[in-house]
N, C-alpha and C positions, 0 to 999 in steps of 0.2 A: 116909479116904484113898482116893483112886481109885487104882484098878489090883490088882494079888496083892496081898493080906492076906499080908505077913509072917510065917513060921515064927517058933518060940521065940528060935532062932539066928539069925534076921536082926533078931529086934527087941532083943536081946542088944546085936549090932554097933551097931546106930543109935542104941540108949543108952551106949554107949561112946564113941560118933565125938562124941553131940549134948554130951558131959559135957568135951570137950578144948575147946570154946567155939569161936566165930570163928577159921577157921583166915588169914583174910585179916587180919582185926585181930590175930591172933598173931604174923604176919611182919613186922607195923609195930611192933611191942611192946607190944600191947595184951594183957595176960594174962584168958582167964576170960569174956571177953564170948561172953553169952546169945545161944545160936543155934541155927537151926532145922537139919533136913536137907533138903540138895540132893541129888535123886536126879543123875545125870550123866548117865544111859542110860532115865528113863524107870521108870515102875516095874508094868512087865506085864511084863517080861524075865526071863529064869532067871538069880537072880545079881545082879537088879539092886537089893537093898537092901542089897546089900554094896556098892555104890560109890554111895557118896554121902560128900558134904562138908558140915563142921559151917559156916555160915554163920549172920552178925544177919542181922536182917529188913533191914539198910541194903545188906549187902553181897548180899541173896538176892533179894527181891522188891519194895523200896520203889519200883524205877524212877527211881530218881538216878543222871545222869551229870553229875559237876561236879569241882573241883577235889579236893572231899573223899571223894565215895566215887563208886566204879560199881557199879550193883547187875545181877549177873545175867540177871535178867529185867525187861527184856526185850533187853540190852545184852550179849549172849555174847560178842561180839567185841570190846568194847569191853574189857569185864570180863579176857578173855585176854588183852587187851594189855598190860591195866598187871600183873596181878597172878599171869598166867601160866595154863596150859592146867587144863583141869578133871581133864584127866589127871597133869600134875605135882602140883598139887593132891591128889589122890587118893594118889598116890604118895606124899607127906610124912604125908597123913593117915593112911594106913595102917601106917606106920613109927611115929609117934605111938601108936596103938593097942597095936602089939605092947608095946612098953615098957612099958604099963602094968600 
């Protein structure tokens, strides 16, 4: 992984966030789908492997924009449009977590 090597506690978070699956196939009712982490800030930041979001590779980095999925990269905007900010995002995802 390029950037800070993760503490015990950030890799902690990121195997917690990556085990709630797709959090964009979770709002369509897709329960459980295998997903990677999206960093949102980059990950040389202080703090920044604590904000990230459980994304598939469809919804993260495949580079599909079509009826069926928009994937993140390389399509930010696109991606915010249908499915909402990486910040709301983050926000469900992290409510997600506590419960667990």
């Amino acid at each position: 992984m390029k950037g800070r090597n993760p503490t015990s506690k950030e890799k902690k978070h990121m195997d917690r966030v990556s085990q709630l699956g797709c959090i964009v196939c979770f709002l369509n009712g897709f329960y459980g789908v295998p997903s990677e982490i999206h960093h949102i800030e980059g990950k040389t930041k202080e703090g920044a492997h604590f904000k990230v979001l459980p994304l598939c590779y469809q919804h993260h980095r495949e580079g599909s924009f079509n009826d069926s999925f928009v994937s993140r990269h390389p399509w930010k905007k696109g991606f915010e449009e249908r499915y909402g900010s990486e910040r709301e995002l983050l926000e469900l995802v992290n409510e997600m977590v506590k419960k667990e």
